[in-house]
C-alpha positions in Angstrom: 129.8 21.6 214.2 132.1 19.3 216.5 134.5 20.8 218.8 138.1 20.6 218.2 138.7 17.9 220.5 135.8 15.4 218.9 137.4 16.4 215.5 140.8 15.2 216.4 139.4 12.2 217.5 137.3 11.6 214.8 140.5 11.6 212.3 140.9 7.8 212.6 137.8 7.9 209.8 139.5 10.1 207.2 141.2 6.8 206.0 137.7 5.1 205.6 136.6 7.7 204.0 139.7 8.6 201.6 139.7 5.2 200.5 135.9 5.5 199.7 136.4 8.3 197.9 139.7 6.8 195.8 137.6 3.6 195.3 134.2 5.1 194.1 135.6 7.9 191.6 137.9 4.7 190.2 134.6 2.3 190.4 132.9 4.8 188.3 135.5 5.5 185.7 135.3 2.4 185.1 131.6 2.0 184.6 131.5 4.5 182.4 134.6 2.9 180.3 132.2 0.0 180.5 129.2 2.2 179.3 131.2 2.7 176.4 131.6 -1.3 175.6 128.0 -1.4 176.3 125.2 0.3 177.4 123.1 -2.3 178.2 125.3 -4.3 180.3 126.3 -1.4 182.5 123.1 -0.2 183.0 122.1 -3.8 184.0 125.1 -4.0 186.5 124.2 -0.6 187.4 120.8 -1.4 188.6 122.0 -4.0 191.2 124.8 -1.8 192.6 122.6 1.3 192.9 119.6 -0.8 194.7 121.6 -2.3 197.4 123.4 1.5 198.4 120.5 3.4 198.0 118.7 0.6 200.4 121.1 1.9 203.0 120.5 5.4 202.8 116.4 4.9 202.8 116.7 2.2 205.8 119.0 4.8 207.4 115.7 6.9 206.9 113.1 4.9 208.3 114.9 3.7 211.3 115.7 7.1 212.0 111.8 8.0 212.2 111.2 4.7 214.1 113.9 6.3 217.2 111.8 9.6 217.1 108.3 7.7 217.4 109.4 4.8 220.3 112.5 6.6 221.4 114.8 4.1 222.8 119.0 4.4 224.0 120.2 2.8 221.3 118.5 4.9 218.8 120.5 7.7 221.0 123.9 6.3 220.0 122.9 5.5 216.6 120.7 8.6 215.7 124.4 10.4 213.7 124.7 7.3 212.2 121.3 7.2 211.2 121.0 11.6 210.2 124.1 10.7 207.7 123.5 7.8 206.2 119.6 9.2 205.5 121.3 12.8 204.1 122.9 10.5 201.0 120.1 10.4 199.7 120.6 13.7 197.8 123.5 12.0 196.6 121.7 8.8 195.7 119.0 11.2 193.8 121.7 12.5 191.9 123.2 9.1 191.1 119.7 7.6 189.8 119.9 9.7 186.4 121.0 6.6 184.4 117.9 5.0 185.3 116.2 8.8 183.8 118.6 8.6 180.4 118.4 4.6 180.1 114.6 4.8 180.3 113.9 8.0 177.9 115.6 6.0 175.0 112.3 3.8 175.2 114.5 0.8 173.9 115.0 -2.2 175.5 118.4 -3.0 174.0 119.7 0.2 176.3 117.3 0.2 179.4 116.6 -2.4 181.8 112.8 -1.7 181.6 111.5 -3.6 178.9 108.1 -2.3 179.3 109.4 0.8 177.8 110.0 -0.3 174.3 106.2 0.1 172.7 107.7 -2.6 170.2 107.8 -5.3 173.7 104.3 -4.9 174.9 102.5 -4.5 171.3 99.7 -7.7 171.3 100.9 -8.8 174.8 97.5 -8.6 176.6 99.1 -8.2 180.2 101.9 -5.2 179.4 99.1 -3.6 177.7 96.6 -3.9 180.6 99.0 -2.4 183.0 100.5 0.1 180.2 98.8 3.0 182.1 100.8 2.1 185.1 104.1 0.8 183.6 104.8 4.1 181.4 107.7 6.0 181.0 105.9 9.5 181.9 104.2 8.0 184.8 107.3 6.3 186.1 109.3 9.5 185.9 106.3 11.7 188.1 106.7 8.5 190.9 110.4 8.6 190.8 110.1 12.8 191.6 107.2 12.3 193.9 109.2 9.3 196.0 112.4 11.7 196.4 110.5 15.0 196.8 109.2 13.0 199.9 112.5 10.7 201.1 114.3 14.0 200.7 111.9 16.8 201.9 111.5 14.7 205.6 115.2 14.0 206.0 116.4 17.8 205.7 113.9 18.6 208.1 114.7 16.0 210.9 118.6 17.0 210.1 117.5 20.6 210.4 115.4 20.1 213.4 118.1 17.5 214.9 120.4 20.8 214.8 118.0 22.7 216.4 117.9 20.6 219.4 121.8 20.8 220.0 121.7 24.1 220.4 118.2 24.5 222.5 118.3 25.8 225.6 117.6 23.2 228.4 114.2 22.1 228.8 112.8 23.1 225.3 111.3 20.0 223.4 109.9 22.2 220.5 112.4 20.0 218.0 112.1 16.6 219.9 108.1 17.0 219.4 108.8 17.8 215.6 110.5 14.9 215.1 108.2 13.1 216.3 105.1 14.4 214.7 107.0 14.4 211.3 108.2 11.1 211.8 104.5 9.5 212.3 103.8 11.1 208.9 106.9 10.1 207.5 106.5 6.7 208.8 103.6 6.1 206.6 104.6 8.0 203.3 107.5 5.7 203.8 106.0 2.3 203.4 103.6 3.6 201.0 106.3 5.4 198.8 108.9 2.4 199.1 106.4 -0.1 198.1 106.2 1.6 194.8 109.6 2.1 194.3 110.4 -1.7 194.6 107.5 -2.4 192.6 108.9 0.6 189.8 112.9 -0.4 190.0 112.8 -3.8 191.6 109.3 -6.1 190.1 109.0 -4.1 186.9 112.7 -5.5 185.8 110.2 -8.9 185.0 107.1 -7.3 183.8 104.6 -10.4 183.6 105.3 -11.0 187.5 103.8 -9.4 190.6 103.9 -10.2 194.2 102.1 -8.3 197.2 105.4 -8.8 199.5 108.0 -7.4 197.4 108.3 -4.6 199.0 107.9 -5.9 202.5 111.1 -7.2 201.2 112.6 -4.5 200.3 112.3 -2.8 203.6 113.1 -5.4 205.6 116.3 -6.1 203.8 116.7 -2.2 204.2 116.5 -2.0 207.9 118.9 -5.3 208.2 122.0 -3.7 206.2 121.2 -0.4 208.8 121.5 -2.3 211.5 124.7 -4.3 210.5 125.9 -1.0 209.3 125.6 0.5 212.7 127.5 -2.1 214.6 130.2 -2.0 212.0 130.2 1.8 212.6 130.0 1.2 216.8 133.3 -0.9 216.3 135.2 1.6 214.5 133.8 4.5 217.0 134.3 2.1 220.0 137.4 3.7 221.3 136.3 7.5 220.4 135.2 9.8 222.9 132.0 10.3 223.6 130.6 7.5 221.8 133.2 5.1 224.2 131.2 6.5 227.4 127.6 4.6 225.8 128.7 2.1 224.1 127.8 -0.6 227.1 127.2 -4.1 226.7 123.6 -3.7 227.6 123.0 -1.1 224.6 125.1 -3.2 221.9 122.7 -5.7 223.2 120.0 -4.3 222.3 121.1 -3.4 218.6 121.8 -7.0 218.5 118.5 -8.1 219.4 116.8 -5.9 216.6 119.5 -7.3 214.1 118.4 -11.0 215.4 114.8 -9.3 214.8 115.3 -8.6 211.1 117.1 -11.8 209.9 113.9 -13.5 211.3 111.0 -10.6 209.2 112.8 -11.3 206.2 113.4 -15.1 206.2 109.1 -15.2 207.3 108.6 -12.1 204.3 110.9 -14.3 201.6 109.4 -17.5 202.5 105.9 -16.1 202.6 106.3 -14.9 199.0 107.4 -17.9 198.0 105.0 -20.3 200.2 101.9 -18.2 198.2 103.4 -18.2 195.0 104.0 -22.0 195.0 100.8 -22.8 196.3 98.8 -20.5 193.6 101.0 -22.3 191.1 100.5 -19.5 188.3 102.0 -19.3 185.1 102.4 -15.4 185.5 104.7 -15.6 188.8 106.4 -19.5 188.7 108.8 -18.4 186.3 110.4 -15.5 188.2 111.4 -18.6 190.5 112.3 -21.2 188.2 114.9 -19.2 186.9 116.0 -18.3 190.4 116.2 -21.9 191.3 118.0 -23.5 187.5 120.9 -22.9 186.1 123.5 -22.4 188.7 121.0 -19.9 190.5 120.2 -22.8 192.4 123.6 -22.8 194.3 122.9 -19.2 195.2 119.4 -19.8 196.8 120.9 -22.5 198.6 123.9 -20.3 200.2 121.0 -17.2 200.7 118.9 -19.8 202.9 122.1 -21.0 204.9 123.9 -17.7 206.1 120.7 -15.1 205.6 118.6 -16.9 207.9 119.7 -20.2 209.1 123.6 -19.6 210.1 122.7 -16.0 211.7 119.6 -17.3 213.2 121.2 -19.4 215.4 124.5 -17.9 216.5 122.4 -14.6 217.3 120.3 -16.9 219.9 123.1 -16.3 222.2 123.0 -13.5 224.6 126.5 -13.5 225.1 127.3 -12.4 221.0 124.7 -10.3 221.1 126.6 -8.2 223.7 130.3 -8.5 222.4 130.8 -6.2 219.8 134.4 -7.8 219.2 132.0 -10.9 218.0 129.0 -9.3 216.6 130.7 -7.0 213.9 131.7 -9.9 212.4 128.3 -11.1 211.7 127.5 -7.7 210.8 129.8 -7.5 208.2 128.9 -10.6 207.2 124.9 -10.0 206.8 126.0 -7.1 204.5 128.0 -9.0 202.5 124.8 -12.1 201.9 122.5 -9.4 201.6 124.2 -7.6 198.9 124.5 -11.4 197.2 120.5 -11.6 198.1 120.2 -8.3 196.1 122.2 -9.8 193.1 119.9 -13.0 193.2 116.7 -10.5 193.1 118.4 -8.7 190.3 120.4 -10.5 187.9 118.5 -13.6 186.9 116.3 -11.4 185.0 119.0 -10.4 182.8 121.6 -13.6 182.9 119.6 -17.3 182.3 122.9 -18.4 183.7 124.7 -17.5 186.7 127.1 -15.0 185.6 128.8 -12.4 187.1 130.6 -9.3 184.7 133.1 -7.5 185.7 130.6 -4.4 185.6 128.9 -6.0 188.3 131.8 -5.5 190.7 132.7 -1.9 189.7 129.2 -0.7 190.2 129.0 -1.8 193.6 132.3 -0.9 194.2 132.1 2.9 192.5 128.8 3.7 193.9 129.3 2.1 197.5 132.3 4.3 197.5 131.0 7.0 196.8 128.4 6.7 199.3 130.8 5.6 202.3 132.7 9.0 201.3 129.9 11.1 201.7 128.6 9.2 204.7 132.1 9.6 206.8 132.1 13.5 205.8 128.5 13.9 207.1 129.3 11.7 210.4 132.3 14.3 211.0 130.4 17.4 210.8 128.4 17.0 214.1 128.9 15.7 217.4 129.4 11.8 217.4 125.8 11.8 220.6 123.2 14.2 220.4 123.0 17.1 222.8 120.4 18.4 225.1 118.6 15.1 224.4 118.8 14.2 228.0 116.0 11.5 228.3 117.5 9.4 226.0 120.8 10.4 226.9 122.3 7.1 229.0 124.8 9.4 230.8 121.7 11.2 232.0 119.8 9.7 235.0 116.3 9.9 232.9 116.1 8.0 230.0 113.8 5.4 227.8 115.1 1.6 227.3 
């Protein structure tokens, strides 16, 4: 638990989080008024929402693991961030029953997976080939199995994480944990989210398949985690003790790995595509066409301009990389493409046309709120840094890069 003094000075976040809170239970009302207009379309607008916020939480988780492997000083000042916005996943578990209900009804005029009406595949030689992959049982036991796992390796880093704080000087029994966990959890986490695009993500357009979808996934996952991290360093910025690290040199570094991720996922989305157009195969060209006609065109367009190109080359500078008054700009701003990304992955399987409903707003709006709530209350029940975690610890004279 913080002390009194951190807690006073970590009241400047109850707004942010009061406001996600007011926003998300209103965001939600409201998709279930829209629920009640149509089941369909809000489970639709639903999926997008609930993809991009749970991408968060699970980048949260693997970035975490990646600190406790290579260690690093700016995993020291992010590592809070990082435990929080890993421990909504719970929350994110809880909030993925109407993928359960839509899918049980086996009909594709209510769920999203198509594959699940036995009425869609019949005499379709492809759905029936993978039918003992894309079934509802099976999907369920990979849903439980991916959480069991997400979940299971976050409470014990948190857990562990706690321990550490209250160790008694020169025990790394929880620091070596973490680590050894994390190598496992490393693994099981590529493995696991691969899937979990390939269940919630590529199964959306059954007939298509790509080998880098996931890659995808994860990149774009770290990328938000990042950008929400220096968002989060310029609201903390001024609050004691995180105003004692937060040095040029170390914003620099978060910058760098930012700069890092807009590059992996321009080279993983072009790749995909590159491969795709080459083989030229009537089972994956029309996931693109219809990304690339009918006003989806303007959208791939705007995603190659300021998700690669624009960021690309403002982050080349040294200078933005280090001024966090500049660079939480283009932090917020690589969440707000990304989230448009995640609509262009989406959507098009469910509107020919570029369309946006009104669900589509309140689902990112009810669900992100939600999420942010949660993720300020976890922030403000620890210490802002660490403690006893002296070689990473900047104010320390050890400490790794």
């Amino acid at each position: 638990m913080t002390t009194t003094a951190q807690q006073k000075s970590l009241t400047g976040l109850n707004s942010v989080q009061i406001a996600g809170l007011v926003l998300g239970i209103g965001g939600l009302a409201l998709v279930g008024l829209g629920a009640s207009q149509s089941v369909k379309q809000m489970l639709q607008s639903y999926t997008f929402a609930y993809l991009f916020w749970f991408g968060l939480g699970l980048g949260c988780f693997g970035l975490l693991m990646i600190h406790h492997l290579v260690g690093g000083r700016w995993g020291f000042m992010s590592r809070r961030l990082l435990e929080a916005g890993a421990m909504t996943l719970p929350l994110m578990a809880v909030l993925f029953a109407p993928f359960v209900l839509g899918i049980l009804t086996r009909d594709q005029n209510i769920t999203p997976y198509k594959w699940a009406d036995p009425t869609y595949i019949a005499g379709d030689a492809l759905l029936e080939h993978k039918q003992p992959f894309l079934n509802v049982e099976f999907f369920l036991i990979r849903a439980a199995i991916y959480w069991i796992i997400w979940i299971g390796i976050t409470l014990m880093l948190y857990k562990w994480s706690y321990d550490q704080d209250r160790a008694k000087p020169g025990d790394f029994a929880p620091a070596r944990r973490m680590r050894f966990v994390s190598g496992i959890g490393m693994v099981l986490y590529v493995l696991t989210m691969t899937f979990a695009a390939i269940d919630w993500g590529m199964s959306l357009e059954p007939h298509w398949y790509s080998g880098i979808y996931g890659v995808i996934f994860m990149v774009g996952q770290g990328l938000t985690t990042l950008a929400m991290i220096v968002l989060m360093f310029a609201l903390l910025r001024k609050t004691p003790p995180m105003n004692e690290v937060l040095l040029p040199v170390r914003i620099h570094d978060v910058g760098k790995l930012m700069f890092a991720f807009v590059i992996l996922w321009t080279y993983m989305s072009f790749s995909q595509y590159i491969i795709q157009w080459a083989a030229n195969l009537p089972e994956e060209t029309p996931w693109y066409i219809a990304r690339t006609s009918s006003g989806w065109t303007a959208v791939s367009m705007f995603l190659i301009l300021f998700h690669f190109a624009v960021p690309f080359f403002i982050l080349l500078s040294r200078r933005i990389k280090r001024d966090l008054s500049i660079l939480w700009a283009i932090a917020a701003s690589l969440l707000v493409v990304h989230l448009i990304n995640m609509f262009w992955l989406i959507m098009p399987n469910f509107y020919p046309e570029l369309t946006v409903h009104w669900l589509d707003i309140v689902s990112v709006v009810g669900v992100g709120g939600i999420w942010l709530a949660l993720f300020i209350w976890l922030i403000k029940r620890r210490p802002l840094l660490p403690l006893n975690d002296d070689y990473h610890d900047p104010r320390k004279r050890a400490g790794g890069h």
